[in-house]
C-alpha positions as CSV (number, residue, x, y, z in Angstrom):
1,X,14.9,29.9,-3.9
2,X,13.7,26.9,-5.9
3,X,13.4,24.7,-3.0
4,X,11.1,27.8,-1.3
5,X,8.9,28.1,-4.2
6,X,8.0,24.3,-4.4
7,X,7.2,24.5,-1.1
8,X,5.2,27.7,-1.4
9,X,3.4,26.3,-4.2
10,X,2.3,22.6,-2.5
11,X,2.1,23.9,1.2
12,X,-2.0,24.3,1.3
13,X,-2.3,20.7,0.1
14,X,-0.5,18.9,2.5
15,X,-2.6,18.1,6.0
16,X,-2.0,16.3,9.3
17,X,-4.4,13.4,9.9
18,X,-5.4,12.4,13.6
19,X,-6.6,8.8,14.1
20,X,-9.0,8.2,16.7
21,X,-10.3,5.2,18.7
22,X,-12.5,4.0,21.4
23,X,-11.0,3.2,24.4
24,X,-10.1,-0.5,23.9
25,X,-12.4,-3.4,25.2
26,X,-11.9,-6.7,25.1
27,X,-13.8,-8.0,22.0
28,X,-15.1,-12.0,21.4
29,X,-17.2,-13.3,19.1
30,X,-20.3,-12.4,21.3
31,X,-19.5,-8.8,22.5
32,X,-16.8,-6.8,24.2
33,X,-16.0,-8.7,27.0
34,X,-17.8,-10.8,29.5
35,X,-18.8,-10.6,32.8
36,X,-19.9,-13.4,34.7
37,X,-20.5,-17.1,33.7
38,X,-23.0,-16.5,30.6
39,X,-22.9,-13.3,30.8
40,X,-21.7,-10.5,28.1
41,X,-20.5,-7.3,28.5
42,X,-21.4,-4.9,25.6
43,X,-19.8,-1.9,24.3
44,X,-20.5,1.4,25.6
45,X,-21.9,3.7,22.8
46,X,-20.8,6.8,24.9
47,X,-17.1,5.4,25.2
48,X,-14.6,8.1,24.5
49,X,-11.9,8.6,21.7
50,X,-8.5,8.9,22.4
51,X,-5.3,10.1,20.3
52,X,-4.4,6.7,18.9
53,X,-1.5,8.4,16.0
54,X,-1.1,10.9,13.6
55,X,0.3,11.1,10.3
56,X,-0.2,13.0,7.1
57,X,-2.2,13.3,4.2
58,X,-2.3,15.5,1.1
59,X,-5.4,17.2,-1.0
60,X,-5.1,16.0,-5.1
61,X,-8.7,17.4,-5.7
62,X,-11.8,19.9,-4.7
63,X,-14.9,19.2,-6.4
64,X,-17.7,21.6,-5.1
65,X,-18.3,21.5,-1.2
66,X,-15.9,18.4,-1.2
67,X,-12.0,18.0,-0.9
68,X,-9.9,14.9,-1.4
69,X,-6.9,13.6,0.3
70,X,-4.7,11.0,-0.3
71,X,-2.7,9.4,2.4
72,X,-1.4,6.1,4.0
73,X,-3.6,3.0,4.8
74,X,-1.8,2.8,7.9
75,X,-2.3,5.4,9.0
76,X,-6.0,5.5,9.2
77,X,-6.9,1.9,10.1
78,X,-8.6,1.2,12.8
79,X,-10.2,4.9,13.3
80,X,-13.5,5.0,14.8
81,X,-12.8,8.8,13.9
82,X,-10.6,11.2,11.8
83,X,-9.4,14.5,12.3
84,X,-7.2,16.8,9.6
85,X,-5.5,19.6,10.3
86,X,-4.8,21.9,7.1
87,X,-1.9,24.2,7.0
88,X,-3.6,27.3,8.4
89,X,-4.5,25.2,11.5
90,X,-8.1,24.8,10.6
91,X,-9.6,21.2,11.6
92,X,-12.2,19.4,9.4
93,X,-14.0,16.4,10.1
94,X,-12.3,13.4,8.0
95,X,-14.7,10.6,6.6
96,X,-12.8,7.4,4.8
97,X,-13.9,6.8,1.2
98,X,-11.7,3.8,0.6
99,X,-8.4,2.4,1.9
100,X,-6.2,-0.5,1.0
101,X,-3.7,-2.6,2.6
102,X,-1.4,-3.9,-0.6
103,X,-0.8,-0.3,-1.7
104,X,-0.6,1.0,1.5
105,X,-3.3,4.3,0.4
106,X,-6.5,5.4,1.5
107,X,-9.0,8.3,0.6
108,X,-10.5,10.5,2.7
109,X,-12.9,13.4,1.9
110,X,-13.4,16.4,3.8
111,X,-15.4,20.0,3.6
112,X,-13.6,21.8,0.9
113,X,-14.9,25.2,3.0
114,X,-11.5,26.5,4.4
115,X,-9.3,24.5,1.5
116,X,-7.1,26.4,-0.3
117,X,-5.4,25.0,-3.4
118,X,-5.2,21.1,-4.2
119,X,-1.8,19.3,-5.2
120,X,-0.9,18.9,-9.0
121,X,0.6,15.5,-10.0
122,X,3.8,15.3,-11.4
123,X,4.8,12.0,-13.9
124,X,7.0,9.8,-11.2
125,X,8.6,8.0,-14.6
126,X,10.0,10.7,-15.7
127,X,11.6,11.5,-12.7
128,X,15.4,11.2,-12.8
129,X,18.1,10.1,-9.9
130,X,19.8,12.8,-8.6
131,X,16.8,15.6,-9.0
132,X,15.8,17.8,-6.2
133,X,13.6,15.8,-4.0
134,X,11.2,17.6,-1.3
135,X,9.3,15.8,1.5
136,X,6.3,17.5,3.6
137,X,4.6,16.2,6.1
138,X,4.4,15.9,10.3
139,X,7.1,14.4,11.8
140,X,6.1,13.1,15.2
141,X,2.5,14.7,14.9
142,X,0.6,18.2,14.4
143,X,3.0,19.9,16.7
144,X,5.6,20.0,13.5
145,X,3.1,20.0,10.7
146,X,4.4,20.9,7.4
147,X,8.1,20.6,8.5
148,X,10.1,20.6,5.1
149,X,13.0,18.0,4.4
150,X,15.1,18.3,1.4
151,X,17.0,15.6,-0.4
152,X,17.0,14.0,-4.2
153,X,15.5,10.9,-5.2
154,X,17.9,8.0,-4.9
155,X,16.9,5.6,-6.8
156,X,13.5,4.6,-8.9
157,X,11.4,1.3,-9.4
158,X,13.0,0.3,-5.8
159,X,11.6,-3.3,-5.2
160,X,10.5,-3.3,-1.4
161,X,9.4,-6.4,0.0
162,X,6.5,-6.3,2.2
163,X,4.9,-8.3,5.2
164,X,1.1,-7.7,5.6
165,X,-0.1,-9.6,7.7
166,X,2.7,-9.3,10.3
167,X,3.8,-12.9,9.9
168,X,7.7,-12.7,9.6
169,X,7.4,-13.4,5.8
170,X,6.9,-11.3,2.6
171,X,3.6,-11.0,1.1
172,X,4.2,-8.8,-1.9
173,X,6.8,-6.8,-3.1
174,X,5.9,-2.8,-4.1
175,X,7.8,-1.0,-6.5
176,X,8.9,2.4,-5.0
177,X,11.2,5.9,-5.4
178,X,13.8,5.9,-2.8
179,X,15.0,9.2,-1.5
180,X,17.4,11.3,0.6
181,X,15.1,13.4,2.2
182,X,14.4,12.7,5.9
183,X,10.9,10.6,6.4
184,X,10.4,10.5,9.9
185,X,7.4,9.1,11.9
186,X,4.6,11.0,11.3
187,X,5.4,11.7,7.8
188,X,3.7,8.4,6.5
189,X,1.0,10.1,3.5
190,X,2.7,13.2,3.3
191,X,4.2,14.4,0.1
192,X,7.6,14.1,-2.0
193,X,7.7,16.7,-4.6
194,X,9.9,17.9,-7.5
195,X,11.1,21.3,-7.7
196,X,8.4,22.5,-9.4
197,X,6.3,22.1,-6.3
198,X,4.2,18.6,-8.2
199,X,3.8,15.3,-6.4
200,X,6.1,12.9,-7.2
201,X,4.8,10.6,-4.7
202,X,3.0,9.8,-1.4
203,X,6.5,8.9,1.5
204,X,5.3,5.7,2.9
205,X,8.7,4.3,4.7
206,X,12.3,4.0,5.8
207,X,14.6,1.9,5.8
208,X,14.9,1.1,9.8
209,X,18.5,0.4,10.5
210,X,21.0,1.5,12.9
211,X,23.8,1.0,10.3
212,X,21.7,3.2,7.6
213,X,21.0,6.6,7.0
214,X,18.9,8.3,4.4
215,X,16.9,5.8,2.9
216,X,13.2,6.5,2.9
217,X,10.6,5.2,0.1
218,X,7.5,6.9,-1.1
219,X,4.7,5.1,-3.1
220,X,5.1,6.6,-7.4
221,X,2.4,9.4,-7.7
222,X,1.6,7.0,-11.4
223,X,0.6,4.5,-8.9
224,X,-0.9,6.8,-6.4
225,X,-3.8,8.3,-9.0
226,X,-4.5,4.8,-10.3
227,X,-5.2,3.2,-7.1
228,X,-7.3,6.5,-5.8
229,X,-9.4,6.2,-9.4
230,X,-10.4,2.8,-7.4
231,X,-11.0,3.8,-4.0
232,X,-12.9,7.1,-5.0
233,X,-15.4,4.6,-7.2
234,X,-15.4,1.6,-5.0
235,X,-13.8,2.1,-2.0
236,X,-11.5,-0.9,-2.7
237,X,-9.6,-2.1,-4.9
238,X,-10.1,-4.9,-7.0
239,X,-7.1,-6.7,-7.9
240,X,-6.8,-9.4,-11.1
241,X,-5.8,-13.0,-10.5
242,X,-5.6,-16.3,-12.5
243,X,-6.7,-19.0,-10.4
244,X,-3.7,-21.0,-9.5
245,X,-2.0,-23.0,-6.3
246,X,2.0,-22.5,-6.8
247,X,5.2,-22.7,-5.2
248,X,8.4,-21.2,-6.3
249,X,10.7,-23.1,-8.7
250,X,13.6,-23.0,-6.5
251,X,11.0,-25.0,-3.5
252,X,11.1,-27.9,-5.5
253,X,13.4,-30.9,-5.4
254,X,16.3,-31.8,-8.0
255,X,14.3,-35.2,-8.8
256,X,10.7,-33.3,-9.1
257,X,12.3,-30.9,-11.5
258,X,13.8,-33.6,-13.2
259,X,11.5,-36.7,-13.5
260,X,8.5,-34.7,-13.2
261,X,8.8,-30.9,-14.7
262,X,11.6,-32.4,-17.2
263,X,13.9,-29.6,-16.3
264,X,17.5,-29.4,-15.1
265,X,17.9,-29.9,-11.6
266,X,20.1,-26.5,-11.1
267,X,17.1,-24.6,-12.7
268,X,15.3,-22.6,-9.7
269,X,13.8,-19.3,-11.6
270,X,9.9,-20.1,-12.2
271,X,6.5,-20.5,-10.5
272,X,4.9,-23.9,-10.5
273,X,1.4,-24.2,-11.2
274,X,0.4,-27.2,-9.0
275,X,-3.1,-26.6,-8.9
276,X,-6.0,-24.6,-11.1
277,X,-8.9,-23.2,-9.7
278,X,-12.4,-24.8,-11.4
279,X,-13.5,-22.0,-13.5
280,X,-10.9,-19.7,-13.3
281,X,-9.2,-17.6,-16.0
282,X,-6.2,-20.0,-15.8
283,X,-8.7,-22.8,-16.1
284,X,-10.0,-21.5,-19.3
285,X,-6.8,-20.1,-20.7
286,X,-5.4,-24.1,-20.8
287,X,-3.1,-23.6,-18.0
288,X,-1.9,-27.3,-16.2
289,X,-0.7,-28.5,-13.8
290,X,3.0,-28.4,-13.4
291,X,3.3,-25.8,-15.8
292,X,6.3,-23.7,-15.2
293,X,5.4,-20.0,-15.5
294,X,8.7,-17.6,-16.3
295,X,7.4,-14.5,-17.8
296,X,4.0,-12.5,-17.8
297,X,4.0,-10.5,-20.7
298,X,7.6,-9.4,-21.2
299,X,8.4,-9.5,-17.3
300,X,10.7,-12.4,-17.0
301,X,9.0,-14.1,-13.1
302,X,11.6,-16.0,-10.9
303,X,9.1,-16.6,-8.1
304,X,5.5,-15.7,-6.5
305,X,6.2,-12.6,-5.5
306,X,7.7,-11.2,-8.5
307,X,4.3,-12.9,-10.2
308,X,2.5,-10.8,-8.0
309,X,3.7,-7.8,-8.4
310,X,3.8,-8.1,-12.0
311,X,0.4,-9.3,-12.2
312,X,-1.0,-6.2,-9.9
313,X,0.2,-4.0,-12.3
314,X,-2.5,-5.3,-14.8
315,X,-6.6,-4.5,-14.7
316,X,-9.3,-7.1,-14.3
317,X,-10.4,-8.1,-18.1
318,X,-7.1,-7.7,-19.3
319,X,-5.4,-10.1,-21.6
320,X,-1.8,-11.1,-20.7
321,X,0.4,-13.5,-22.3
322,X,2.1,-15.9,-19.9
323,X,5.5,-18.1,-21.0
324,X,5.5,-21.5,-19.7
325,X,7.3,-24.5,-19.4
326,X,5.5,-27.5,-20.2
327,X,7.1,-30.6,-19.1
328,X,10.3,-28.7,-20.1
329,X,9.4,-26.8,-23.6
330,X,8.2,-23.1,-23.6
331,X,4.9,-22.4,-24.7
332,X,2.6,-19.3,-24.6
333,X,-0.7,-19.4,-22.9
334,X,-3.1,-16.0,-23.2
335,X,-4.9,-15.3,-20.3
336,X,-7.8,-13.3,-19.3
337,X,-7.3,-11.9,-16.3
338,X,-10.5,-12.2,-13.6
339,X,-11.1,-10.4,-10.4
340,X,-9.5,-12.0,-7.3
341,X,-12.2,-13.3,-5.3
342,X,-11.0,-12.7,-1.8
343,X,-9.4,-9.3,-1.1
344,X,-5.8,-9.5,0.5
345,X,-6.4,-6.0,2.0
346,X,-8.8,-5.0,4.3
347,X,-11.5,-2.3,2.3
348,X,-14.5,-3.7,4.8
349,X,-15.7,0.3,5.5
350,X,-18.9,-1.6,6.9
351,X,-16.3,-2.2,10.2
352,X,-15.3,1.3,9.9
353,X,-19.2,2.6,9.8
354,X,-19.9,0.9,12.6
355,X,-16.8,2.0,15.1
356,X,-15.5,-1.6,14.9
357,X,-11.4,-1.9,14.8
358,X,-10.3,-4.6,12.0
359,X,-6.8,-6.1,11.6
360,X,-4.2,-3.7,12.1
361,X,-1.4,-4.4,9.1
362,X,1.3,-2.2,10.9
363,X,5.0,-3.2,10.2
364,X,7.9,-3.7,12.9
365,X,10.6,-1.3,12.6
366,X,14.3,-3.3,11.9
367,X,13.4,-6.4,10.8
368,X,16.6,-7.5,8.7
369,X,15.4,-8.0,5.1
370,X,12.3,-6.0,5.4
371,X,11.1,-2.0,4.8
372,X,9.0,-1.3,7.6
373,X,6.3,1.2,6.9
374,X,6.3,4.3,9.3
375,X,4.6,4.2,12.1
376,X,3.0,7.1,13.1
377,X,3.3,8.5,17.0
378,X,1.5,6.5,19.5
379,X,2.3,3.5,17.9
380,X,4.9,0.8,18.1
């Protein structure tokens, strides 16, 4: 009976998004395609959209004739067009306000007409391991829309590894809920609730393995609003950064560490700052070369992608303490954290505007090591 009230309760919120896209043309730096020698075939502006996936989505706000949704990055990239189906069966016209590839989220808005009741959040830290956990969402498309899994959450502050930009290594590592309840394809964006029917978080992945069962990951509804604060103001989001080169502590050679960091040669737990950026915060802050960072605030760092992710969880203009070792004793260097220049995700909505397909970020299912994102049906 709890279980049916939750679901009672959230049901209206949760949607199933369809990604559309033009029939593929060969694209080149001077139009999509070519023909014969100097000549260039352009792309035809009555080409027609096709079903390129589907996943979900779920509505956190209504303000007048508007409605919100919050969903996964992958699964509306590359959409010349959106579609969302709400739970009555009603489809409404999706346009993206803002998406990004590090979180894996994305905004879109929609005509609040034939919306019914918007999600409430619930605090994902106070969640405990071993509560009722509720997924929502359209497993293998619209045909099973608001199909109901039930489970308990696993397991909080999960660190995931993830690969971005599809090059066999780690870019960043997320910090997500792991739960019980079945995530299948198609249930990327939907919703993981608690049994009072709130949002605990948006499922995102699985766990890809034929050895394992039961192990899907959703993105901490905590996370979730501050990332959509972003994308609903900017359409991006604007991460901090310092403005150094590094490399990992444990990269570096026993007589580097030794004759040049003046460290032990066993010691591998650390980020080496081997370059600073002219004009950057770390510039200013004093940072050098060869320091050795191990902490950011409180957060002890063993290498870049711990940095990272620490550092993400901080705002542009704030001021963070950083523990270094300086040709081998421990200082503290304050910092004032600036925006990062170059985005690593892909928020160009100029590309989306104009019908123009960017990088597609999509994850391979199994890769030892790695948590795959869901892909949605009619991809890979």
């Amino acid at each position: 009976e709890t279980i049916m009230k939750a679901v009672e309760k959230a049901k209206d919120s949760v949607v199933s998004i369809q990604n559309y896209q033009k029939e593929s043309q060969q694209n080149n730096l001077y139009g999509y395609g070519t023909g014969g020698e100097n000549q260039v075939d352009l792309e035809d502006p009555s080409a027609s959209q096709k079903l390129a996936g589907e996943g979900s989505g779920v509505i956190y706000k209504i303000d007048g004739d508007t409605a919100y949704l919050v969903t996964n990055n992958h699964v509306v990239e590359n959409a010349d067009s959106l579609k969302d189906k709400l739970a009555d069966g009603t489809t409404e016209d999706g346009e993206l306000v803002g998406r990004d590839a590090v979180s894996d989220l994305a905004v879109v808005k929609i005509s609040s007409k034939n919306v019914k009741s918007a999600i409430k959040f619930a605090d994902s830290d106070a969640t405990k391991v071993g509560s009722i956990a509720i997924a929502i969402g359209s497993p293998l498309g619209s045909k099973f829309s608001n199909s109901v899994t039930q489970g308990i959450i696993s397991g909080q502050s999960r660190i995931v590894p993830m690969d971005l930009n599809k090059d066999g290594q780690a870019d960043i590592e997320t910090t997500l809920i792991q739960t019980s309840a079945a995530i299948n394809p198609g249930n990327s964006g939907g919703a993981l609730l608690n049994k009072d029917g709130d949002l605990v978080g948006i499922n995102s992945s699985k766990f890809s393995n034929v050895d394992v069962e039961g192990m899907g990951f959703a993105i901490p509804s905590k996370e979730v609003q501050r990332v959509i604060a972003q994308l609903e103001k900017d359409g991006k989001v604007t991460r901090p950064f310092i403005g150094i080169s590094q490399n990992d502590l444990a990269n570096i050679t026993s007589r580097s560490k030794t004759e040049i960091l003046k460290l032990k040669s066993d010691q591998t737990d650390g980020v080496v700052v081997t370059d600073t950026v002219k004009g950057s915060p770390a510039e200013t802050a004093g940072l050098k070369k060869y320091d050795v960072i191990t902490k950011i605030g409180d957060k002890e760092i063993k290498n870049i992608l711990e940095l990272r992710r620490e550092l993400y969880a901080y705002n542009v203009g704030d001021k963070v303490e950083l523990t270094v070792l300086r040709e081998g004793k421990e200082t503290k260097v304050q910092v004032t954290l600036g925006a990062q220049p170059e985005q690593q995700s892909n928020n160009n909505l100029q590309q989306y505007q104009q019908g123009q397909q960017g990088q597609g970020q999509e994850q391979e299912n199994g890769q030892e090591g790695q948590t795959p994102r869901l892909p949605f049906p009619g991809q890979r």
